[in-house]
C-alpha positions in Angstrom: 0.0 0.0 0.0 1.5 3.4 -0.9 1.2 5.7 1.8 2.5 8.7 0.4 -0.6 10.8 -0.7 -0.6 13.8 -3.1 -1.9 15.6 0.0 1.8 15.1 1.5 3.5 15.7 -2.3 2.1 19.3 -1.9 3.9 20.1 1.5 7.6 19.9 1.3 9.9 16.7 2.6 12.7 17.5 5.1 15.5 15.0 5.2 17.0 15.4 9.0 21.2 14.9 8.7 22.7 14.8 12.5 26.1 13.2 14.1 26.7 13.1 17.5 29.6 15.0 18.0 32.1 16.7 15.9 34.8 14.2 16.1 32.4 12.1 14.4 31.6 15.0 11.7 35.3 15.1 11.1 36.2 11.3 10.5 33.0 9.6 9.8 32.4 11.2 6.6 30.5 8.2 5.5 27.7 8.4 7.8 27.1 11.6 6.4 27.3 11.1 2.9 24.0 8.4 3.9 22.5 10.9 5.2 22.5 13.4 2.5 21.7 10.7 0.3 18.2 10.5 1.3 17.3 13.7 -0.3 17.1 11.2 -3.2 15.4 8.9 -1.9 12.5 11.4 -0.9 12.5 12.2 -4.8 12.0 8.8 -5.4 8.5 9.0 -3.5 7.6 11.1 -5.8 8.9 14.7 -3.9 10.0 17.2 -6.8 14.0 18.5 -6.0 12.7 21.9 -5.1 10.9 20.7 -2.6 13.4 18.7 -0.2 15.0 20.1 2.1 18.4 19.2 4.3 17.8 20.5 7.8 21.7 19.8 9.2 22.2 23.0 11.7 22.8 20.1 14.1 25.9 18.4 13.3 28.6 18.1 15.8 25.3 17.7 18.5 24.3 15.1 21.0 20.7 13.7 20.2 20.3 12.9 24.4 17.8 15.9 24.2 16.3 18.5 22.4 17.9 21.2 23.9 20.1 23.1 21.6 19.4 21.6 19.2 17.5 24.4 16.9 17.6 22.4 13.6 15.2 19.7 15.6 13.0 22.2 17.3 12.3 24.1 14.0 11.7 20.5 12.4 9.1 19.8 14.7 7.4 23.7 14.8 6.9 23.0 11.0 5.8 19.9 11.3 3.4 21.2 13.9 2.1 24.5 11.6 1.4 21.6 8.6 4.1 22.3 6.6 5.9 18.9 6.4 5.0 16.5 4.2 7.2 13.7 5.4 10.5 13.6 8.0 13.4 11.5 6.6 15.7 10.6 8.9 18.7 7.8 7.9 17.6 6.2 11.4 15.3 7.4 15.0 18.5 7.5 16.4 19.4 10.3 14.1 16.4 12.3 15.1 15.7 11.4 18.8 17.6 9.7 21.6 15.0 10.7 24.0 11.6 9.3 24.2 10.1 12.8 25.3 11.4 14.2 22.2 10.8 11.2 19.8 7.0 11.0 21.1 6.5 14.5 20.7 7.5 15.0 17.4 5.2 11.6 16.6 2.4 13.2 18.3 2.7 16.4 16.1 3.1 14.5 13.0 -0.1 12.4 13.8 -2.0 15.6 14.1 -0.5 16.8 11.0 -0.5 14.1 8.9 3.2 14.0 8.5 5.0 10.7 7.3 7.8 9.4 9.2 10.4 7.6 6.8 14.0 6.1 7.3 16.1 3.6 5.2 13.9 0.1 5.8 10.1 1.4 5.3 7.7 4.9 5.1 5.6 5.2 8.4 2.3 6.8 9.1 1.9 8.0 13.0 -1.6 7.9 12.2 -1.5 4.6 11.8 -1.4 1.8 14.9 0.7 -1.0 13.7 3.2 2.2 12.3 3.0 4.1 15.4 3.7 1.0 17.5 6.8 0.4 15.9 7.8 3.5 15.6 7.7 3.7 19.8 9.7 0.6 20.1 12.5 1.9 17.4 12.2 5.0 19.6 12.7 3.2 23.1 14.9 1.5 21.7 17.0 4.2 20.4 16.9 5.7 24.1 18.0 2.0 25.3 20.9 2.1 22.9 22.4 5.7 24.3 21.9 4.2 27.5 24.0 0.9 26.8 26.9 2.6 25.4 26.8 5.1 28.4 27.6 2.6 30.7 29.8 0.6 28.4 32.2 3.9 28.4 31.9 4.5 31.5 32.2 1.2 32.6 35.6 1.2 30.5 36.3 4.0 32.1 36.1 2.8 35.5 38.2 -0.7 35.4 41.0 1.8 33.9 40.7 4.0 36.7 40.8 0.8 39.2 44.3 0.3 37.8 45.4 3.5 38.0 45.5 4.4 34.4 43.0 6.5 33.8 44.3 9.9 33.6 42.4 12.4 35.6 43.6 16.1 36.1 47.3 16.2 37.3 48.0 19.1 40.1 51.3 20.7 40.1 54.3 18.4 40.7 53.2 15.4 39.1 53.0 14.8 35.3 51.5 11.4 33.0 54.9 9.3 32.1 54.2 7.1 28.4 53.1 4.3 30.5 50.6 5.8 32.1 51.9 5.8 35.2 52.2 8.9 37.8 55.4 10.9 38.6 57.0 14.0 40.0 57.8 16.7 38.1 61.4 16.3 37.1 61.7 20.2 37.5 63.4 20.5 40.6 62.3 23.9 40.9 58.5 22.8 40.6 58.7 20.1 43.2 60.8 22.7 46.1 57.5 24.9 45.6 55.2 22.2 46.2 57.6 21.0 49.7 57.8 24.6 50.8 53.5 25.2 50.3 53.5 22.3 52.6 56.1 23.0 54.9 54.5 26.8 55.3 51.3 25.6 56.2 52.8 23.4 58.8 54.2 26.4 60.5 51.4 28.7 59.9 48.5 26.6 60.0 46.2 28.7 57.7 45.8 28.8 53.8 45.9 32.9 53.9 49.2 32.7 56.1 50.6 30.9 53.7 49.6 33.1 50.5 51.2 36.1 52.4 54.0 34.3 53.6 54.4 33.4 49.2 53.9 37.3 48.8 56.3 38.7 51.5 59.4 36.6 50.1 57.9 37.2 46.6 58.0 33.5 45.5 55.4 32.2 42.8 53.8 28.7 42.2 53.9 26.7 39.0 51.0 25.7 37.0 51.5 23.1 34.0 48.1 22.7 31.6 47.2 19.9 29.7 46.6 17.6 32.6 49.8 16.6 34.0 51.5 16.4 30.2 55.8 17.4 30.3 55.0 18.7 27.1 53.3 21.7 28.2 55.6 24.3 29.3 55.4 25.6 33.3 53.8 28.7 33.8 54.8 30.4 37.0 52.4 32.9 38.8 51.3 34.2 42.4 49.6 31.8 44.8 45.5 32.4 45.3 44.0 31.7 48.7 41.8 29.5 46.3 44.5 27.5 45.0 46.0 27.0 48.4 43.4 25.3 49.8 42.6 23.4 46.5 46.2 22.1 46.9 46.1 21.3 50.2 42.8 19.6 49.9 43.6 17.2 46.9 44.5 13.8 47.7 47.1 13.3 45.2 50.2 14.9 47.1 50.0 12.0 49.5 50.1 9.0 46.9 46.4 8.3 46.5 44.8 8.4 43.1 41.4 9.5 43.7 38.8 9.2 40.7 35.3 10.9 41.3 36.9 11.7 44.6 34.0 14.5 45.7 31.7 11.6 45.7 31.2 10.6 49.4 30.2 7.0 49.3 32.7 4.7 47.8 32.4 1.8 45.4 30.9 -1.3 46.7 33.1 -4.3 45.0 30.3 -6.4 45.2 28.0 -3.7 43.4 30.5 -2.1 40.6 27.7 -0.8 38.7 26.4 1.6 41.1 29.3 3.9 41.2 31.0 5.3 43.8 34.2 6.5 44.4 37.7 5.2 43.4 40.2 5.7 46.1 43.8 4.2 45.1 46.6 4.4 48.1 50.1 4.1 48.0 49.6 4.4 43.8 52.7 7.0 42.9 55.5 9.2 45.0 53.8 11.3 47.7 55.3 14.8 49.2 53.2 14.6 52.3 52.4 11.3 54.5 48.3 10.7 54.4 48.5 11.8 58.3 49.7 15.0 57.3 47.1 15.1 54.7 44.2 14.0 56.8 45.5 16.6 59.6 45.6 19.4 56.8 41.9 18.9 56.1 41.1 19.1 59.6 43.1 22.1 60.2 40.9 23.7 56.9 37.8 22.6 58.3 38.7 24.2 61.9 39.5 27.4 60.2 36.3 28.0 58.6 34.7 31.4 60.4 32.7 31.0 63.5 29.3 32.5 64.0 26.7 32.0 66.9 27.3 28.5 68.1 29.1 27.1 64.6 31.6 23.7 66.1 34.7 25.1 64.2 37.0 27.1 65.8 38.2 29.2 62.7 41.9 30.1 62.1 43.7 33.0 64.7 43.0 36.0 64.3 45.2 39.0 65.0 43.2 40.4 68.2 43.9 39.8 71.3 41.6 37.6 72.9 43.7 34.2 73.7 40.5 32.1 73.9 39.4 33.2 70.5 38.0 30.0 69.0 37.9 27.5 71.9 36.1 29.4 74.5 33.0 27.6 75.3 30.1 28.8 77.3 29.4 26.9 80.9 25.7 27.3 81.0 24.7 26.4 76.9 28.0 24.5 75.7 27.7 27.0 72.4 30.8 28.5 71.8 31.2 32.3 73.0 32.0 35.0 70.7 34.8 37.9 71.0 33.6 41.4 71.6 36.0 44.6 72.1 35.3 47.8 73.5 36.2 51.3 72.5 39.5 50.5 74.3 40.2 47.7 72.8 39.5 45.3 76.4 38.6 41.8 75.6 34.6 39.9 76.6 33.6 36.5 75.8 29.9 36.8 74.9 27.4 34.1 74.5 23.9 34.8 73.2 22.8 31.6 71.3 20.5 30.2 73.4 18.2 33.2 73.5 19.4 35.6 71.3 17.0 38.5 72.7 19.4 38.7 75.6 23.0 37.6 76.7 23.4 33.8 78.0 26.8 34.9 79.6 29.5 37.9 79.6 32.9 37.2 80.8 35.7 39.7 81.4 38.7 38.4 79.7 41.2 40.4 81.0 41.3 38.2 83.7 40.6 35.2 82.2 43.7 35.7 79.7 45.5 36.1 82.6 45.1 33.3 84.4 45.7 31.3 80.9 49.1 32.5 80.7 49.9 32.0 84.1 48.8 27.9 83.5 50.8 28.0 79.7 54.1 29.3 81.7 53.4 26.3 84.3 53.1 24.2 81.5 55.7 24.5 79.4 58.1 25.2 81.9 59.9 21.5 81.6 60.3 21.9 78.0 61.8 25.4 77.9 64.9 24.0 76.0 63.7 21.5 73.3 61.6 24.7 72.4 64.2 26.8 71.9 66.6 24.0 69.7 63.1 23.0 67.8 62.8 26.8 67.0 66.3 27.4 66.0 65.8 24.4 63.9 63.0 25.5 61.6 64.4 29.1 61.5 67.6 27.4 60.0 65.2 25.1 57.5 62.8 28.0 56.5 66.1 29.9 56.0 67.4 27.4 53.9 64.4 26.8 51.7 64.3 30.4 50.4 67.3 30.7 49.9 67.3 27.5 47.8 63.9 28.9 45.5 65.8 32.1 45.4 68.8 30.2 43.5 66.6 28.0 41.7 64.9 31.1 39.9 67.8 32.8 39.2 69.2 29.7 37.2 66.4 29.2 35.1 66.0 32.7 34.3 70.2 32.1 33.2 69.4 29.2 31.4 66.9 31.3 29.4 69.6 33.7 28.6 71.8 30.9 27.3 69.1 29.9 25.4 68.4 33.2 24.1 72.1 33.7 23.1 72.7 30.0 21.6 69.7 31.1 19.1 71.1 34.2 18.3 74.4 32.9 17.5 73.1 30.5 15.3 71.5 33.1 13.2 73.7 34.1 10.1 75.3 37.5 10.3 73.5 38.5 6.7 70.2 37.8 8.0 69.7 40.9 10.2 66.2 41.2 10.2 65.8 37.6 12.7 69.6 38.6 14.0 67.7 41.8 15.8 64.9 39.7 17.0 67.2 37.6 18.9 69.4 39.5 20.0 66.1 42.0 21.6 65.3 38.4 23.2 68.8 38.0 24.5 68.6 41.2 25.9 64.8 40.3 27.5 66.2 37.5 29.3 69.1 39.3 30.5 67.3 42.0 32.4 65.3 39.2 34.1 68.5 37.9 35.4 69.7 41.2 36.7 65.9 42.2 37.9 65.7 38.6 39.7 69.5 39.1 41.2 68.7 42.4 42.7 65.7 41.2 44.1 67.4 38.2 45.6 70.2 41.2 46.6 67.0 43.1 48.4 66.2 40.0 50.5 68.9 39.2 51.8 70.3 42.7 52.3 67.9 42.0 55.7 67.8 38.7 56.1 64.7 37.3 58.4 66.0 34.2 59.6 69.4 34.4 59.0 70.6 34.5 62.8 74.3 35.8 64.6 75.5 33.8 67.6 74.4 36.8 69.9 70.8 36.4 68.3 71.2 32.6 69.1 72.1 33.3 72.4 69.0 36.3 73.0 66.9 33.4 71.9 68.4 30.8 74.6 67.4 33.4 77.0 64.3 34.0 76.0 63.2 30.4 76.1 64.3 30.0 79.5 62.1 32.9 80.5 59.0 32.3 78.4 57.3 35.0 80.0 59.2 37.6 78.8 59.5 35.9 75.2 55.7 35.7 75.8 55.3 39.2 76.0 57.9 40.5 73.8 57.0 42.3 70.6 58.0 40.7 68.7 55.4 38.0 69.5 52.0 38.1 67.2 49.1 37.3 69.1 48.3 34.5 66.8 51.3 32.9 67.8 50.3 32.9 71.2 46.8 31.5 70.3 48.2 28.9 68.9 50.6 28.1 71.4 47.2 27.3 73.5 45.3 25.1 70.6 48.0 23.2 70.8 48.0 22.3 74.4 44.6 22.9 74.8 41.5 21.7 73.3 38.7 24.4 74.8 38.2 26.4 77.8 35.1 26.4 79.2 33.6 29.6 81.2 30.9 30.1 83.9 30.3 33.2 85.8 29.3 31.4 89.5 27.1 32.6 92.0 30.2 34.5 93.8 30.3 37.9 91.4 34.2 38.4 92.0 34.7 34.9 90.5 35.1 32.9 87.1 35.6 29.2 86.6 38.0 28.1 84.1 37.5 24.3 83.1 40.3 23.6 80.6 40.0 20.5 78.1 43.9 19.4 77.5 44.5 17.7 74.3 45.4 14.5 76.2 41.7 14.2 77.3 42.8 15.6 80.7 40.5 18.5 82.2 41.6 21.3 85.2 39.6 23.7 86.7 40.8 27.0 87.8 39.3 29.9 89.6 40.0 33.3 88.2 39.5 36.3 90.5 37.7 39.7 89.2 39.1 42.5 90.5 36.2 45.1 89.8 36.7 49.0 90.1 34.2 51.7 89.8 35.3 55.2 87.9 35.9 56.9 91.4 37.6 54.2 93.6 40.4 56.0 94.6 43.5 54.9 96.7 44.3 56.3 100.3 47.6 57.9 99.2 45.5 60.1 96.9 42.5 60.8 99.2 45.1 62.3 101.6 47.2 64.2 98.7 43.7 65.9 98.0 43.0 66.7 101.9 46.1 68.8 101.7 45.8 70.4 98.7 42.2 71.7 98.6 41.5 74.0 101.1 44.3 76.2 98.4 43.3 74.7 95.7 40.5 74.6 93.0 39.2 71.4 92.4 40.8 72.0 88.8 44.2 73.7 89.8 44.6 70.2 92.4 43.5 67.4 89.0 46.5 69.3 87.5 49.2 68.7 90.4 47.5 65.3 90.9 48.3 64.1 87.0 51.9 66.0 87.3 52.9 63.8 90.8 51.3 60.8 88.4 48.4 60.1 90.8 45.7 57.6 88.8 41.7 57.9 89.5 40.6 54.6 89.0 39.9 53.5 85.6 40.2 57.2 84.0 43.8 57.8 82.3 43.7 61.7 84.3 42.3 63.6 86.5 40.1 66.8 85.9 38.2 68.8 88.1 35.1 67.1 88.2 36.7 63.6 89.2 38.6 65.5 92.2 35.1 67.2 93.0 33.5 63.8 93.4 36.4 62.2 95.0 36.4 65.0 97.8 32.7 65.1 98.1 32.6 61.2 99.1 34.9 61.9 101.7 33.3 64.7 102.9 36.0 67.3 102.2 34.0 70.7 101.8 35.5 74.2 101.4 34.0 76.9 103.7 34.6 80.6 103.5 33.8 82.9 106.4 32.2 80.2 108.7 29.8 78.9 105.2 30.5 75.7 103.6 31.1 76.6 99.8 28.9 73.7 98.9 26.0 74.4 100.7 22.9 76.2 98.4 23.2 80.3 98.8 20.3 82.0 100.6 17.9 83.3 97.6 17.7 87.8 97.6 14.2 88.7 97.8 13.9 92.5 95.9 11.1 94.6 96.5 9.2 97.2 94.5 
């Protein structure tokens, strides 16, 4: 039975030419040439040339979906509008590998009365027996996309359970022939990577160690092209980004990790459902997988705090020891750091109602009692801490110095490069000769600018130290209270001094006002309690050396003529930084020192004048 009607001769036939991708565009020219071939076919049916149309906007596009795909969705809007007399497509697959899409356009071209025709037969939607095999060629299309999914990916996989499969590379590692995972042979490349590490060791925060990069004015490497030598390193400044990205991937201590942000991990028994691929001990590792799993933790534990949040967050430049670990007695949350206009340190909990405070604690006091424990604490190991900090001074000394030499002899080695090539160059050939030699000349200001730099560095060297330095140090460390305090000491030094011996302080303000308890959680699982005392002043609390300095001076003296030989003998009222006159007013009024003049106390109200007319 013919089903091609004169009814679908007068509309215009569309022959539907797709690849997947444009790999397949490129090489499988063949597939193509079938596909334009059935323009002739649809002249065959009786379809005049002027009439056929090649709708191939989508080449080089995935047939998963109709999305993007504008060639299909204009195919179908004409087909919808009546236009089409017949779709010719060399198979479904060509037209649909989705069932939404490949039922649509059959639902369109039912209502339209537009044929459906491929290679094996011509198919009317409107017709059952058609339109139920053109749903199974359809599901079956789907079906097939589906099958070689998982055949790739399953390919995929068992190569990435050997360890071949190559993923993304970070830098110090490159793909060898074999497939097989190395270190960078670039010295230079691999001392970046070590010192990265090493900083964050010492630091312990992915900011500290981008300015620690910047202040020495050392860069990181990057090589493209997934861990290939071929690509050239490309050298540039260290992000915060990239820090932690670095310090985060699991490749620097010898695991191969594919899908590695998945969180549940393949199931041997159940290969087909996925999961991820974790591969230790697979290639040379920097770091040690303890170091790596402590460098996670450190990252998660420097993430910012707010209102209760379990990390403690990385130290901050303030004050406030306890920043961090301080926890509240009554709620557990932990307490937050608030300063006043003079800069005096409060822990402050307000998370279990936040309409009013759970707890205020002075810290000034608190602070103090913690450094009083830390000196008791560390006082048996004064000297190991003194030969472990000469120790890393002499290391971080020596690294720099090393990347400092390292740059300068590849930027040399580009000069003899630079100079080899334009020696090579014949003389008559002066138009390449100048080229060359403005290269040469490039590559030898690097030198000199990199030289000078390195000059500039260690014109004040930071860790370089001289036997007396050595010795100042000794001392120090046998008086850790002094090194404590010295300026030289960043208060997120000392904070870390106590996360490392402590794991949180816990404070309750008791029944007795003058009083604080400090509960303090070692990191060996041990807990203390202390007691620390609040000394509490009001403005005008005055001392009994000044009371009786103002007794002699004020029957002489106004109230702001004795302020002014108060603050010059370097008498202090109470909290206040100096005296004035209203402060000595108040002072000698509580203690009942009045001024009288001709029998009248000078404080006592005046008799009111009564003036009559």
């Amino acid at each position: 039975m013919n089903k091609v009607k004169q009814s679908h001769l007068d509309r215009k036939a569309c022959v539907y030419v797709r690849q997947s991708s444009p790999a397949q565009v490129r090489d499988h020219r063949e597939s193509a040439k079938r596909q334009y071939q059935l323009k002739e076919r649809a002249q065959r049916l009786g379809w005049l040339a002027d009439t056929v149309f090649v709708v191939d906007e989508d080449q080089g596009r995935s047939g998963a979906s109709a999305a993007g795909r504008e060639g299909f969705q204009q195919l179908v809007s004409d087909v919808a509008l009546g236009q089409v007399g017949a779709v010719l497509g060399l198979e479904v697959s060509r037209l649909a590998r989705s069932c939404v899409d490949w039922y649509r356009l059959l639902e369109v071209a039912a209502l339209s009365g537009t044929l459906i025709v491929d290679e094996e037969g011509v198919y009317d939607p409107n017709n059952y027996n058609d339109r139920l095999l053109l749903g199974l060629k359809g599901t079956l299309s789907e079906a097939e996309l589906h099958f070689i999914k998982q055949r790739m990916i399953g390919g995929r996989r068992a190569k990435a359970r050997r360890g071949e499969f190559r993923i993304r590379l970070p830098a110090g590692y490159i793909w060898d022939e074999e497939s097989k995972i190395l270190k960078d042979p670039d010295e230079r490349v691999r001392d970046a990577v070590i010192l990265l590490f090493r900083s964050f060791e010492r630091i312990g925060s992915a900011l500290g160690v981008v300015r620690h990069f910047e202040e020495n004015r050392q860069q990181f490497p990057r090589r493209d092209g997934w861990g290939s030598l071929s690509v050239p390193v490309a050298w540039g400044n260290l992000s915060i980004s990239r820090t932690v990205e670095i310090l985060r991937n699991p490749v620097y201590a010898g695991i191969y990790p594919y899908d590695r942000n998945n969180d549940k991990p393949e199931d041997p028994e159940d290969v087909c459902a996925g999961g991820r691929i974790w591969i230790q001990n697979s290639h040379p590792a920097y770091i040690s997988e303890a170091v790596y799993e402590n460098n996670i933790s450190r990252l998660n534990s420097n993430r910012s705090i707010w209102l209760g949040m379990r990390t403690k967050g990385s130290t901050k430049k303030g004050p406030a020891l306890l920043q961090g670990i301080a926890l509240c007695g009554r709620c557990g949350h932990r307490m937050r750091i608030q300063y006043d206009h003079e800069k005096r340190v409060c822990y402050v909990c307000q998370t279990s109602d936040t309409r009013r405070l759970c707890q205020h604690v002075n810290g000034r006091y608190v602070d103090a009692l913690l450094e009083q424990v830390v000196f008791e604490t560390l006082s048996r190991e004064e000297f190991e801490l003194s030969l472990n900090a000469l120790e890393k001074i002499r290391m971080r000394s020596e690294e720099m110095e090393n990347q400092w030499l390292q740059k300068i002899e590849a930027a040399e080695y580009e000069a003899d490069k630079a100079a080899r090539r334009y020696y090579q160059v014949e003389p008559e050939n002066r138009l390449v000769a100048r080229t060359l030699e403005s290269e040469w000349n490039l590559k030898l200001e690097e030198v000199e600018r990199l030289k000078e730099q390195h000059r500039q560095i260690r014109g004040t060297p930071p860790f370089v130290l001289s036997g007396e330095q050595k010795e100042e140090i000794l001392a120090l460390s046998k008086d850790l209270p002094r090194l404590w305090k010295a300026k030289t000491t960043k208060s997120s030094q000392r904070k870390q001094i106590l996360r490392i011996l402590m794991e949180d302080v816990t404070l309750t303000n008791k029944d007795d006002p003058w009083c604080v308890q400090v509960a303090i959680q070692w990191k060996t699982g041990a807990v203390s309690l202390h007691q620390a005392e609040r000394v509490i002043r009001r403005p005008f609390d005055t001392s009994a050396e000044v009371i009786a300095r103002i007794k002699e001076l004020y029957q002489d003296n106004t109230d702001k003529q004795t302020a002014q030989i108060l603050n010059k003998e370097g008498f202090k009222p109470g909290f206040r930084p100096t005296f004035n006159a209203v402060s000595v007013q108040k002072i000698r009024l509580r203690n009942d020192l009045f001024k009288y003049r001709m029998g009248k106390s000078l404080n006592q109200p005046r008799q009111g004048r009564i003036y009559g007319s």
